[in-house]
C-alpha positions in Angstrom: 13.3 134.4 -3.3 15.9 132.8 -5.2 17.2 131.1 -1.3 14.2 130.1 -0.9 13.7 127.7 -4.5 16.9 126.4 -3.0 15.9 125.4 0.0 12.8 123.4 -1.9 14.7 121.6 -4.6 16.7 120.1 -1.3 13.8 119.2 0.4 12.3 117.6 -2.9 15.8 115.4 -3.8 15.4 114.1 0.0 12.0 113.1 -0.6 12.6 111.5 -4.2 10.1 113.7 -5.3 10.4 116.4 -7.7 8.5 119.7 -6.5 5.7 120.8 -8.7 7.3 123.1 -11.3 8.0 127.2 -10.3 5.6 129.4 -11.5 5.8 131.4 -14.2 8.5 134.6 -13.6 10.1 132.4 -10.8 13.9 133.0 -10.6 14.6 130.3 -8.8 17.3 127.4 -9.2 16.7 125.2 -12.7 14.9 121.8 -11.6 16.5 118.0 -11.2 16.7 116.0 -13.9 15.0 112.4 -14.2 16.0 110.8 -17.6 14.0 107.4 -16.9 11.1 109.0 -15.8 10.6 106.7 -12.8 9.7 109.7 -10.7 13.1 109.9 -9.1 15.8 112.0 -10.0 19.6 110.8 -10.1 20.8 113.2 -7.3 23.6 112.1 -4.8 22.9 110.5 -2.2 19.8 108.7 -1.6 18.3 109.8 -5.6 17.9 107.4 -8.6 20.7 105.1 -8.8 20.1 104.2 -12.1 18.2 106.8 -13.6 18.9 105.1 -17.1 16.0 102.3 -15.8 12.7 103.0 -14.6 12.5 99.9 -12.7 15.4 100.8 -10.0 15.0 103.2 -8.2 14.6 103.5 -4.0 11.2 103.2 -4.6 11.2 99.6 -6.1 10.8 96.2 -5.0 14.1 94.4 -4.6 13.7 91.5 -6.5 16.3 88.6 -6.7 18.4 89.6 -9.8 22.0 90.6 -9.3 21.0 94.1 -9.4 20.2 96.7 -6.6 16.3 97.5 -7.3 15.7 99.8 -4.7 18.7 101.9 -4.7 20.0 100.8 -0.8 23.6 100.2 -1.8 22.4 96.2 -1.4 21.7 93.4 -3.8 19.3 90.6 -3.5 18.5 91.3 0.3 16.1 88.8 1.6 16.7 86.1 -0.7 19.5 84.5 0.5 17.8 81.7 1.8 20.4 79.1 2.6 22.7 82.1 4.4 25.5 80.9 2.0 26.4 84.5 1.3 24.4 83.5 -2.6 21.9 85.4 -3.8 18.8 82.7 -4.5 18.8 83.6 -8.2 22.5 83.5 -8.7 22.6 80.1 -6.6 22.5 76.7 -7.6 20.1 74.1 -6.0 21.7 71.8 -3.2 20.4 68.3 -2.6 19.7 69.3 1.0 16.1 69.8 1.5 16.0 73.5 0.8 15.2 75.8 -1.8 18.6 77.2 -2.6 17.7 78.8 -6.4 14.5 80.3 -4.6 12.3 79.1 -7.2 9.7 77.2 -4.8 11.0 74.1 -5.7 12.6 71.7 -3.3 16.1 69.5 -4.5 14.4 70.0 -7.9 17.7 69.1 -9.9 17.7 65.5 -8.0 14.5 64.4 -8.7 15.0 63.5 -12.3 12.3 60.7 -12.3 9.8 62.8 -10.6 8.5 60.4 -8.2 8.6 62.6 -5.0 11.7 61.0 -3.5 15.4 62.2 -4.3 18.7 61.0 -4.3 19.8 62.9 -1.5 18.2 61.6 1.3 18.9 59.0 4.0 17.7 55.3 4.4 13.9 54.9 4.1 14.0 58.3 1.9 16.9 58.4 -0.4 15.5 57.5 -3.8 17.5 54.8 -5.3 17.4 54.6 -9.0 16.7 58.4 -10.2 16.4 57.3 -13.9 13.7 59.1 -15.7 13.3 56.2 -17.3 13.7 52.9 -15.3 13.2 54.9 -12.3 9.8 56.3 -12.0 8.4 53.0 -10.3 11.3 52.8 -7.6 11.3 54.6 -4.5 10.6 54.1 -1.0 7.1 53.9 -1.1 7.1 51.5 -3.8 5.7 48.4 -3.2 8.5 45.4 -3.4 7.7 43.1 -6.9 9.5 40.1 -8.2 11.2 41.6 -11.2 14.8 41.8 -10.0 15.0 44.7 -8.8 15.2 46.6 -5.0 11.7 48.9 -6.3 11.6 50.3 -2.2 15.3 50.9 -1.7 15.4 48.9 1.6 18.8 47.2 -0.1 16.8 43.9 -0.6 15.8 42.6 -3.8 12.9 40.3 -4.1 12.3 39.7 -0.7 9.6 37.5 0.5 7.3 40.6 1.5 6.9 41.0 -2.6 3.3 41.9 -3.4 3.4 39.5 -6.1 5.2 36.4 -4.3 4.7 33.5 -5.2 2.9 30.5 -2.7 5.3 27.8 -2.5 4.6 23.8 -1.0 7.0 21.2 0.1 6.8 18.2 -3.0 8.7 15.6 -0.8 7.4 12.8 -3.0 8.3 14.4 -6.7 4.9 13.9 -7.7 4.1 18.1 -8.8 1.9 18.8 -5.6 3.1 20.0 -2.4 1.9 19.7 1.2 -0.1 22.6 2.6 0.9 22.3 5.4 4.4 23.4 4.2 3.8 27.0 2.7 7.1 28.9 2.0 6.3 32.7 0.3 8.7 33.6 -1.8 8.8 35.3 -5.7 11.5 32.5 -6.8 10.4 28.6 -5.7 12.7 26.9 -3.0 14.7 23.8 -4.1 11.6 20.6 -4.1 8.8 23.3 -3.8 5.9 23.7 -6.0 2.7 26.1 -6.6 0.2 23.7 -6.2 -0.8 23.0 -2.3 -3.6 19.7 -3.4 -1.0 16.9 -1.5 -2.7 14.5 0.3 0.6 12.5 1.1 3.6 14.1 0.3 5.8 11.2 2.3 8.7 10.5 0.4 8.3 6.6 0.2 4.8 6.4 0.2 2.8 9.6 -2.1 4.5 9.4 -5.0 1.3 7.8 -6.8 -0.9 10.0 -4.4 -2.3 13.2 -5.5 -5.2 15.1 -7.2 -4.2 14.2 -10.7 -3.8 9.7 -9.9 -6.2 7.9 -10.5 -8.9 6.8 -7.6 -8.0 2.5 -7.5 -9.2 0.0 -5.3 -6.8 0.2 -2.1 -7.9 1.8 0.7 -6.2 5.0 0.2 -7.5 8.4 -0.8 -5.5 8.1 -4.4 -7.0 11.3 -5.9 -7.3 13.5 -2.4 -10.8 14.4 -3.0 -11.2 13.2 0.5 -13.1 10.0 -1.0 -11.6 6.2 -0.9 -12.6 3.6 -3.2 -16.3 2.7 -3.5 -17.2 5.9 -2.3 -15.5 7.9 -5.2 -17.3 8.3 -8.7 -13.9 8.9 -10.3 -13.0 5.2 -9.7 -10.9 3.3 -11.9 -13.2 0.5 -12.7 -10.2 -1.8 -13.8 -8.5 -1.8 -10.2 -12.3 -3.0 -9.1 -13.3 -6.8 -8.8 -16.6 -8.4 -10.0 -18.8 -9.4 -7.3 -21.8 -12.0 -8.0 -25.1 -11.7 -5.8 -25.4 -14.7 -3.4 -29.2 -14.7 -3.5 -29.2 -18.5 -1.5 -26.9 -17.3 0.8 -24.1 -20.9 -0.3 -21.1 -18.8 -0.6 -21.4 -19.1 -4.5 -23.0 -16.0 -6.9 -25.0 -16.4 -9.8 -22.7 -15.1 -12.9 -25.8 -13.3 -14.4 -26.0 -10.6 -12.0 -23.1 -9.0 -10.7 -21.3 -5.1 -10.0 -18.1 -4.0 -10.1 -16.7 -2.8 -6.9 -13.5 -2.9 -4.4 -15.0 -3.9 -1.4 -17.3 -7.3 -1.3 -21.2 -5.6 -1.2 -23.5 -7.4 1.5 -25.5 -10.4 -0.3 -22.6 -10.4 -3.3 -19.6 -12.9 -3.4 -16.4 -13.3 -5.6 -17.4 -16.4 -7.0 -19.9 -16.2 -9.7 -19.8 -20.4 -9.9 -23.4 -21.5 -8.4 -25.0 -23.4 -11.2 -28.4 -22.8 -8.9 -28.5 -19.5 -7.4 -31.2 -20.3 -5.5 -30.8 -23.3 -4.1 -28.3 -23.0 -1.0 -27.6 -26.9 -0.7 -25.8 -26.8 -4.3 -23.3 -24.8 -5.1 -19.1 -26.3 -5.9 -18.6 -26.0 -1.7 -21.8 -28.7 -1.6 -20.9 -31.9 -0.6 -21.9 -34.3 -3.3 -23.7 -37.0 -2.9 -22.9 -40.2 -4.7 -25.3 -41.3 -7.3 -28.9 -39.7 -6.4 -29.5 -38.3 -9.6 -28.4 -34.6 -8.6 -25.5 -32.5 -9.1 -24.2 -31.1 -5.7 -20.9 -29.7 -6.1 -22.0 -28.0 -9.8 -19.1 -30.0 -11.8 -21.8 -31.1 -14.4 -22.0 -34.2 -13.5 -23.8 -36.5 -10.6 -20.2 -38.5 -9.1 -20.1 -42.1 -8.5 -19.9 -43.5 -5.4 -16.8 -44.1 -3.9 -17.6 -45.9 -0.5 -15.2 -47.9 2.2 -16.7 -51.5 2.1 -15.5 -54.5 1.9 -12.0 -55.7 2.4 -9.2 -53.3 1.1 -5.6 -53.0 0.4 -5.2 -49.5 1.8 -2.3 -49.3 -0.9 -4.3 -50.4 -3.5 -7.5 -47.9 -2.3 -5.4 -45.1 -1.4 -6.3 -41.4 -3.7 -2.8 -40.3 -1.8 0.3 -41.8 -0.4 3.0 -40.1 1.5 5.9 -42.6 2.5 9.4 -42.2 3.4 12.6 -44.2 2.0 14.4 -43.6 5.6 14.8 -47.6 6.9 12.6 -47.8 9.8 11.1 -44.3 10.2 8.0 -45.6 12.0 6.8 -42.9 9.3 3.1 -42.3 9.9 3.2 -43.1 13.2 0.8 -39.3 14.4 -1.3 -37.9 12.0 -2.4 -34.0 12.3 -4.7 -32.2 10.4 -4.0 -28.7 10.7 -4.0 -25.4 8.6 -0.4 -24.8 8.8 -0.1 -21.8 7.2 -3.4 -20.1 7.7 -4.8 -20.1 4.4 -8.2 -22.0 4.9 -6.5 -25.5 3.2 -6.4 -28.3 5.6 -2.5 -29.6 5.9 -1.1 -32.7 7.6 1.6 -32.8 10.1 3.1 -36.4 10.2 5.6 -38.1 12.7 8.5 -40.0 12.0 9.5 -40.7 15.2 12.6 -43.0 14.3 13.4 -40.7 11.3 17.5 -40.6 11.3 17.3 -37.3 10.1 19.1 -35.5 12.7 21.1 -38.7 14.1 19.9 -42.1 14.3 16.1 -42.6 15.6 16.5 -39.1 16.3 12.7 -38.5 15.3 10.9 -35.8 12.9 7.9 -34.0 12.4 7.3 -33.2 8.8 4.7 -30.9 7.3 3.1 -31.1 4.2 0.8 -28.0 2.6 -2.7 -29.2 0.9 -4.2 -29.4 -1.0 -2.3 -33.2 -1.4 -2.4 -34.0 -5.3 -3.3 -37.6 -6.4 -0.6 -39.9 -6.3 2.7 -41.0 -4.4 5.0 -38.8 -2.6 8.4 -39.0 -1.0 8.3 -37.0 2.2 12.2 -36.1 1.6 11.2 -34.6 -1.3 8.0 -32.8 -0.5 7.4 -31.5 2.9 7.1 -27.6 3.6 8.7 -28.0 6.8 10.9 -31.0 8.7 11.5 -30.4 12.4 13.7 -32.9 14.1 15.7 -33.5 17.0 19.5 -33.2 17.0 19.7 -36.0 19.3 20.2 -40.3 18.7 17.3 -42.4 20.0 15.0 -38.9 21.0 12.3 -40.8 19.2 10.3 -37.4 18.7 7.8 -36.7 16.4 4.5 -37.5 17.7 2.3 -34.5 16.3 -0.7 -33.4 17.8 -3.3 -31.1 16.4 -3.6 -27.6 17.9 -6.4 -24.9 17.4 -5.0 -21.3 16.7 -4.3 -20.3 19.9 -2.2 -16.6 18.9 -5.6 -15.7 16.6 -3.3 -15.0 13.2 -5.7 -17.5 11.0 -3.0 -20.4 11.7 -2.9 -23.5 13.5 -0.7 -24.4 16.2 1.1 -28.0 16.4 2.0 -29.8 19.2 4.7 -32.0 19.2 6.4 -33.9 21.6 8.6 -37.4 21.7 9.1 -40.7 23.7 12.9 -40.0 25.3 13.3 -36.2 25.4 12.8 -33.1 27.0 11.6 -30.9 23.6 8.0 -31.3 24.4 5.8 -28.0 23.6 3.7 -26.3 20.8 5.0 -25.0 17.3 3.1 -21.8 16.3 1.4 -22.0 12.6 3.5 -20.9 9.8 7.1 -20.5 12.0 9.2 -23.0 10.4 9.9 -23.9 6.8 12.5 -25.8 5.8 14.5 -28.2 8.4 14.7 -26.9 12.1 16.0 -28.0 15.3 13.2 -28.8 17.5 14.3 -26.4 20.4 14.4 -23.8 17.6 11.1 -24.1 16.8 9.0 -24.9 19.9 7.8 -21.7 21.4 5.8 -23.1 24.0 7.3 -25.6 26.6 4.7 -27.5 27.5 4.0 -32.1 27.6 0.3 -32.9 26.5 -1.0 -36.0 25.6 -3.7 -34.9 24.4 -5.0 -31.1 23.5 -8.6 -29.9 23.5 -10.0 -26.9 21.6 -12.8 -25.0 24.3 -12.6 -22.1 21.6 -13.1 -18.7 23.4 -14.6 -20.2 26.6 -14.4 -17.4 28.7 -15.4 -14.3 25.8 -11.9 -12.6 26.3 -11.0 -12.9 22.7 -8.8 -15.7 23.2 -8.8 -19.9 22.5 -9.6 -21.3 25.5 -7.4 -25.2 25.6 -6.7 -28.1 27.8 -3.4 -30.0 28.2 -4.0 -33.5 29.3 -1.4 -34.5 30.6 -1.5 -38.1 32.5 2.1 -38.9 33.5 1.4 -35.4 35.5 -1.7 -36.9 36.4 -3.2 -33.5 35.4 -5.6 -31.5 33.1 -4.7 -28.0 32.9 -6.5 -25.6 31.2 -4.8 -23.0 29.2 -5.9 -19.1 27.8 -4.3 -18.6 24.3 -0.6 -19.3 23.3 0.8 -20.0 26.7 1.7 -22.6 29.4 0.1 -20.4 32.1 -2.4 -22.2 34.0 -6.1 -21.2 34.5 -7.5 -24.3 36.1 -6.6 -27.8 36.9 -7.9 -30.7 37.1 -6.0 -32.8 39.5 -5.8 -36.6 40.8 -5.3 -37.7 44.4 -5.0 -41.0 43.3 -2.0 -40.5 41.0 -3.3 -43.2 38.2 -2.8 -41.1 35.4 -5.8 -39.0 34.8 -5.4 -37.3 31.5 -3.7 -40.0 29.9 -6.1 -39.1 27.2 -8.7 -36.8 26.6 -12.1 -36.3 24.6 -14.4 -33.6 23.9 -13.9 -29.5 24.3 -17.4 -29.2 22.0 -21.0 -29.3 24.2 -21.5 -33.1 25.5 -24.8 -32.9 26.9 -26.2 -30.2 25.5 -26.4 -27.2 27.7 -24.4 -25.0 25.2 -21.0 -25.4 27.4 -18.1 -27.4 27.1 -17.3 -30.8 28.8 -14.8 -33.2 29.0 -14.6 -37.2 28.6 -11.5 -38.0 30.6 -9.2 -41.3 30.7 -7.9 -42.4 34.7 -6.8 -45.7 33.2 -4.7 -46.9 36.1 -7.4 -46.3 38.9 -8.0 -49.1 41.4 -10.5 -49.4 43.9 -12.1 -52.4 46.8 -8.6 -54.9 46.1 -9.5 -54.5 42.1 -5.8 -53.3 40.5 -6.3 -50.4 37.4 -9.5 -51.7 37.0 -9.5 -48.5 35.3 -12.1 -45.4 34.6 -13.3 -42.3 32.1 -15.1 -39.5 33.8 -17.8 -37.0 32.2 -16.9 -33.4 33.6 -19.1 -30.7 33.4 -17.9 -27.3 31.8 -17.1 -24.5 32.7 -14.2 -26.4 34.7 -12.7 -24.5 37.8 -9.8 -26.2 40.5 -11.2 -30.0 40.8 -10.1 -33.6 41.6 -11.5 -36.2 39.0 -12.5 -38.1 41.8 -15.9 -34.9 42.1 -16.6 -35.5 38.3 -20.2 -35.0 37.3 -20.3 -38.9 36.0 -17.8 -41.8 35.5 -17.5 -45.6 34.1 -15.2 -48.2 35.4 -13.7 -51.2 34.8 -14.5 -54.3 37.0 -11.1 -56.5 36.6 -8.0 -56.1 37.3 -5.3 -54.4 35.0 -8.6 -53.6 32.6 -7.3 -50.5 32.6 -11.0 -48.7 31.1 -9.8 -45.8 29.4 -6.4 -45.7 28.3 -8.3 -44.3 25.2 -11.4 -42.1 25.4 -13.4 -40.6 22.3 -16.6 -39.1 21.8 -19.4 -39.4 18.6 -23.2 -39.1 17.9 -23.5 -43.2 17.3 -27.3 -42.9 17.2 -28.2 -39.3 15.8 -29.9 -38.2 18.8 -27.5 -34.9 18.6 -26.4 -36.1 22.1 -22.6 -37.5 22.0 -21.7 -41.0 22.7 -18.8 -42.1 25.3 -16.3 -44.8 24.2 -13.8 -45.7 26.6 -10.8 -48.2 24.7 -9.2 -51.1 27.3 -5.4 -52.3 26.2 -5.2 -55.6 28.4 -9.1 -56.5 28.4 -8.9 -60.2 28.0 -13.2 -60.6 27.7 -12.5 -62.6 24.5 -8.3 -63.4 24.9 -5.6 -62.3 27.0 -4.6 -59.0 26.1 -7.1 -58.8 23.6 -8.3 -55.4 24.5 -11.7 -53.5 23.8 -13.9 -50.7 23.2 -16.9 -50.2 25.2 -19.7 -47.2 24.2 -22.5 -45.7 26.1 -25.1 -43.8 25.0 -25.3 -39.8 26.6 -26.4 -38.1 28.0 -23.9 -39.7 30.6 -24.9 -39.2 33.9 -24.2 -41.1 37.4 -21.2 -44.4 37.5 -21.9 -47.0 35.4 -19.6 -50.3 34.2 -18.4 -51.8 31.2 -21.5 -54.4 32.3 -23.8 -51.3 31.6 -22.0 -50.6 28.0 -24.8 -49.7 25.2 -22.1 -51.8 22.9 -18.8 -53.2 23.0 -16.2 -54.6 20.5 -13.2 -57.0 21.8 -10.0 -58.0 20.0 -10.0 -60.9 17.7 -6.7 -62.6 19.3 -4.4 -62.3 21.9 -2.4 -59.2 22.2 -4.4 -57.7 19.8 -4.3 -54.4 22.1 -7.5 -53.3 20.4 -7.9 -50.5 22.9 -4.5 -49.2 22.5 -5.1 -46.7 19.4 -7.9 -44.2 19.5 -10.9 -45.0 18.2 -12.1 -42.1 15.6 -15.4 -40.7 14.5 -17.1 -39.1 11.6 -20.3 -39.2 9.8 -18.9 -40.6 6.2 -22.7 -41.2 4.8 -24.2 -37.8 5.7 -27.4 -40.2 8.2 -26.3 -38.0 11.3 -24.6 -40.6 12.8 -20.9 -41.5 13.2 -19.2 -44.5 12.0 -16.3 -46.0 14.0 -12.8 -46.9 13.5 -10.9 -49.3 15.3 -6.7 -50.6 15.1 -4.8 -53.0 16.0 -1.0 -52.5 14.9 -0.5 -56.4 15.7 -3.4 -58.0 14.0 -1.4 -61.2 12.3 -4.2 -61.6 10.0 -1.7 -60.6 6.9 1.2 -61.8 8.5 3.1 -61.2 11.6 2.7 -57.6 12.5 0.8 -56.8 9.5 -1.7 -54.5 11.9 -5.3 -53.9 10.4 -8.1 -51.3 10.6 -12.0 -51.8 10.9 -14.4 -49.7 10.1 -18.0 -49.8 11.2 -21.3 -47.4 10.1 -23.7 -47.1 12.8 -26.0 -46.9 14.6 -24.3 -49.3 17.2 -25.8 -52.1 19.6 -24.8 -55.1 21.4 -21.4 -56.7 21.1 -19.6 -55.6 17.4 -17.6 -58.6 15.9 -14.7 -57.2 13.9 -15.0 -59.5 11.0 -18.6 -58.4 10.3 -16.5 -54.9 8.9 -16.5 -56.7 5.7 -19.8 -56.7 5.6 -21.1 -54.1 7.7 -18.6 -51.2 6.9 -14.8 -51.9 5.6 -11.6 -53.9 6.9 -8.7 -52.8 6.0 -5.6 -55.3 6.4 -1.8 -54.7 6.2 0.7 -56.7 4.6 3.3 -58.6 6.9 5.3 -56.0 9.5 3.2 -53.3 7.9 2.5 -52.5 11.8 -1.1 -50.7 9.7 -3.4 -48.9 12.1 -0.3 -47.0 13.5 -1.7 -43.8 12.8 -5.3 -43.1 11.8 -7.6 -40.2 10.9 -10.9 -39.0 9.4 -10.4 -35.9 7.5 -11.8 -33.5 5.0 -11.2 -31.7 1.6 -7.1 -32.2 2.0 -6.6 -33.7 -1.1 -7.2 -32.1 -3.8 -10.4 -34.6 -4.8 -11.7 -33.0 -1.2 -14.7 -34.6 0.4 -14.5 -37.0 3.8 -11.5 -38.7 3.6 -9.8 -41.6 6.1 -5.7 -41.3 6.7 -4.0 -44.1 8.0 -0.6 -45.2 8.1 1.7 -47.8 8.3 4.8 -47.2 10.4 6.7 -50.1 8.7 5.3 -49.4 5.3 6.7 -50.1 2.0 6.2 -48.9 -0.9 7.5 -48.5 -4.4 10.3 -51.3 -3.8 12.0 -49.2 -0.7 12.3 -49.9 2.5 10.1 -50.4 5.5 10.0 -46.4 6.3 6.6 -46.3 6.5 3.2 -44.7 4.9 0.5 -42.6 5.1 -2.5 -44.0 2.9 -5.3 -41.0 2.1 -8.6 -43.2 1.0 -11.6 -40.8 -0.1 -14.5 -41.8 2.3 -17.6 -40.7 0.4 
């Protein structure tokens, strides 16, 4: 029995269990002891191995504390997680992604800002500022701000790709607003970059007074770049506008009571608020006044006297304006142009000096003097705008001739051209100032006796012109500023065709040009230059004057019918009148010369004996129909009156030359001494050579109105010498 208690407290220690207790009068072994009561007893082997503690024994749960729980001779098996030989609880945490302490937590002791990210790992991971502090806002997935600082640890700080960047533009001009065109994005602002994009011209030189803060003015430019310019902006400044007057007549002139502000000139509104009857369109300051009727034209408060040319004169004495030179012998005077020089709407005059020793001795100038002329006498040395000479002894040049603008910049052309040179051509408006060397100046080599204005014949945009030029014994007609030929008008019978010219304007009233042309030296049937003047037909193609549309001739020999043409409305028909001048007609002496006028329309040949009028020299070699006869309506009757010279007309001494003037209408044979009566006569004084130059003009003085130039090419005046001088008379 006793074997057999044995045999089960063996059994019991293998099992860890203890066998229920032996029965009452048992004599068995005495039974294992258990001191912690854990249900295991402390036997060898595989018993309690600390039977002092009821929580190890080989029935309990190894748990990760240094100490062998369940009895199996082991400690901490199974968490060991890293496999570095360390139980979990007695290792510390790596920064390596694993949970070395075992406490479910990853790299927990390098996390000290708590953000998810850790110092330990690579680019794009590794948290770079762990501060609990400053670093809970920096990691990798932290969005990059401008404050200084790399917030997602890509190793750049304040990089463009900042959430808060700043929008930066180009301000090229300095004015505080940039181009947007020019966007930079970055959190600090590039060198000459600024925040505000509302540029409208950021160039350097010209938008420095151009953008959305300047004010809107009156230039053409979108100041304020609200995308509206001038008139069309309310935020205007009204001081950069001009006042504008409303033109109710229509006269160029606005009544001062009504007006607006603006920068451009409103339709039906002028500048000038000056008409003194806004609704009368024949008075207004630009009116032409007329002399004593009672009214006031030209609004200057007062109704003007009139100042007529009747009677006899001293063109010295009657002159509002003289120009004269103190250069002995300058045959100053001797061509007269009209012409607006520099383009500004004021009539100037070009005058010739053709033995003006201002490049070398009877070298010859051209001087230019700007209008409006002011009442009184003027030395030419003293007051031209422009002197243009030849370099050259005994040239003789300066013989100006009128141009229209033929380069369309609002300026006149000149022609100039001399008596013993080569420097022939045009002068373009406005080129010269000061003294210049003929050669300098022309820009257009070209010889015309005379030169017509067609105006833009053929609608290209362009002055239409013709060059008549007889010792070529040619017309040419010209396109705009150049010697290239269109047409020509040519003659077979080389006798100097073109000599001179007269017309350009509508002749005979079919709305096209025509021309009045001189063929002076023409003989015909054993009759020497007899002479002719021919009426062509415009438009003008390739012709020979000998297939013009109508002609007159001389009948005697050496007549020599037009060696001056001109054309005028005698009779106020609104047709023009034909005058053709003879040098050597000796009708009433030898070498007396004439002028002979018919009526147009001009059609078929015709005579001098079928003249409407004619008016013959007083004496011999009076040359009457050397100088051009000139035309304008002086009394405002719609007809022309007439001006005739004669540089050798002894009547105040040898050589003193004398002018006549006539008011038409015209019939019969005209005596030159009825001028005094019947219009003006206008003598010179001895070796005045007066009648040299002469001219109807308008509104070049300063007193404006028609006005008669005329000029004496041996003039004296103030106690100089005989340089000559230019005499401005007031015609109205």
């Amino acid at each position: 029995m006793g074997s057999l208690w044995l045999l089960v407290l063996l059994q019991a220690c293998a099992e860890k269990e203890l066998p229920e207790p032996p029965v009452e009068g048992d004599t068995g072994a005495s039974a294992p002891v258990d001191a912690d009561e854990d249900g295991w007893a402390a036997c060898g082997g595989a018993g309690d191995c600390a039977d002092n503690d009821a929580a190890i024994n080989p029935g309990a749960d190894e748990v990760c504390d240094g100490v062998d729980n369940d009895c199996d001779d082991a400690l901490d098996e199974g968490f060991d997680v890293d496999s570095d030989g360390l139980a979990d609880c007695l290792d510390a945490e790596d920064c390596d992604g694993v949970d070395n302490d075992g406490d479910a937590l990853l790299d927990e002791d390098f996390d000290l800002d708590g953000d998810g990210f850790t110092t330990c790992g690579g680019p794009g991971v590794e948290d770079c500022d762990d501060d609990p502090t400053s670093g809970v806002w920096v990691n990798p997935d932290a969005d990059e701000v401008c404050d200084g600082v790399d917030n997602n640890c890509d190793g750049e700080i304040d990089e463009d790709a900042a959430v808060d960047a700043g929008r930066w533009f180009r301000d090229g001009d300095g004015d505080g607003f940039g181009d947007p065109e020019s966007e930079v994005v970055s959190c600090e602002a590039p060198p000459q970059h600024v925040s505000d994009s509302g540029d409208c011209d950021d160039d350097a030189f010209t938008g420095g007074d151009i953008h959305p803060d300047a004010d809107e003015v009156c230039d053409g430019v979108d100041n304020d770049c609200d995308d509206l310019i001038d008139d069309d902006d309310e935020s205007l400044d009204a001081a950069s506008t001009s006042l504008f007057y409303a033109d109710g007549d229509d006269d160029g002139h606005g009544d001062s009571d009504v007006s607006l502000s603006a920068c451009d000139q409103p339709e039906g509104y002028v500048a000038a608020g000056d008409d003194c009857e806004p609704e009368d369109g024949e008075v207004s300051p630009s009116a032409r006044e007329i002399c004593e009727d009672g009214l006031d034209q030209n609004c200057d408060g007062e109704d003007a006297a009139c100042v007529s040319l009747e009677g006899e004169l001293d063109p010295a004495e009657a002159a509002e304006v003289v120009i004269y030179s103190d250069d002995t012998f300058a045959t100053f005077g001797s061509g007269l142009a009209p012409l607006d020089w520099n383009g500004d709407g004021q009539l100037d005059l070009a005058v010739g000096s053709p033995s003006s020793n201002l490049g070398e001795e009877a070298s010859g100038t051209t001087f230019i003097f700007l209008g409006p002329l002011a009442a009184g006498a003027h030395l030419a040395s003293e007051t031209y705008e422009a002197a243009i000479y030849s370099p050259d002894s005994r040239d003789y040049f300066g013989h100006p001739r009128p141009a229209p603008d033929l380069n369309g910049d609002g300026a006149d052309e000149l022609f100039v051209g001399c008596t013993s040179c080569t420097s022939w051509g045009i002068i373009e408006g406005g080129s010269v100032s000061g003294t210049s060397e003929a050669a300098d100046a022309i820009s257009v080599d070209i010889n015309c006796y005379a030169i017509l204005d067609l105006g833009d014949a053929d609608d290209d945009g362009d002055t239409n012109w013709v060059c008549s030029a007889g010792a070529s014994h040619q017309l040419t007609l010209h396109d705009g500023l150049t010697a290239d030929v269109d047409a020509t008008i040519s003659d077979a019978d080389r006798a100097y065709a073109g000599l001179d010219a007269a017309g350009g304007g509508d002749l005979d009233g079919d709305g096209v040009y025509d021309l009045f042309i001189s063929q002076p030296f023409l003989g015909s049937s054993g009759v020497s230059n007899h002479g002719a003047a021919h009426f062509v037909a415009g438009p003008v193609s390739d012709m020979d004057i000998a297939d013009s549309d109508a002609a007159v001739y001389g009948l005697e020999s050496y007549q020599e019918i037009g060696y001056q043409v001109a054309v005028a409305d005698l009779d106020g028909d609104g047709y023009q009148d034909y005058l053709a001048g003879s040098w050597y007609d000796d009708t009433a002496h030898r070498n007396a010369g004439a002028w002979y006028g018919w009526y147009g329309p001009l059609s078929g040949d015709s005579t001098v004996d079928d003249a409407d009028f004619a008016v013959f020299g007083l004496e011999e070699d009076h040359a009457l129909g050397r100088y051009p006869a000139r035309a304008a309506d002086l009394n405002d009757d719609g007809m022309d009156e007439l001006l005739f010279r004669s540089i050798t007309d002894s009547a105040g001494g040898y050589g003193a030359g004398a002018a006549w003037l006539f008011y038409g209408p015209f019939s019969g044979t005209l005596d030159l001494d009825d001028a005094i009566d019947d219009g003006a006569y206008l003598e010179g004084n001895e070796s005045d050579r007066l009648g040299v130059g002469g001219r109807f003009t308008e509104d070049l003085s300063e007193a404006g109105g028609a006005e008669l130039l005329l000029s004496a090419g041996y003039g004296v005046w103030d106690g100089g010498e005989q340089g000559g001088a230019v005499y401005l008379m007031l015609a109205d």
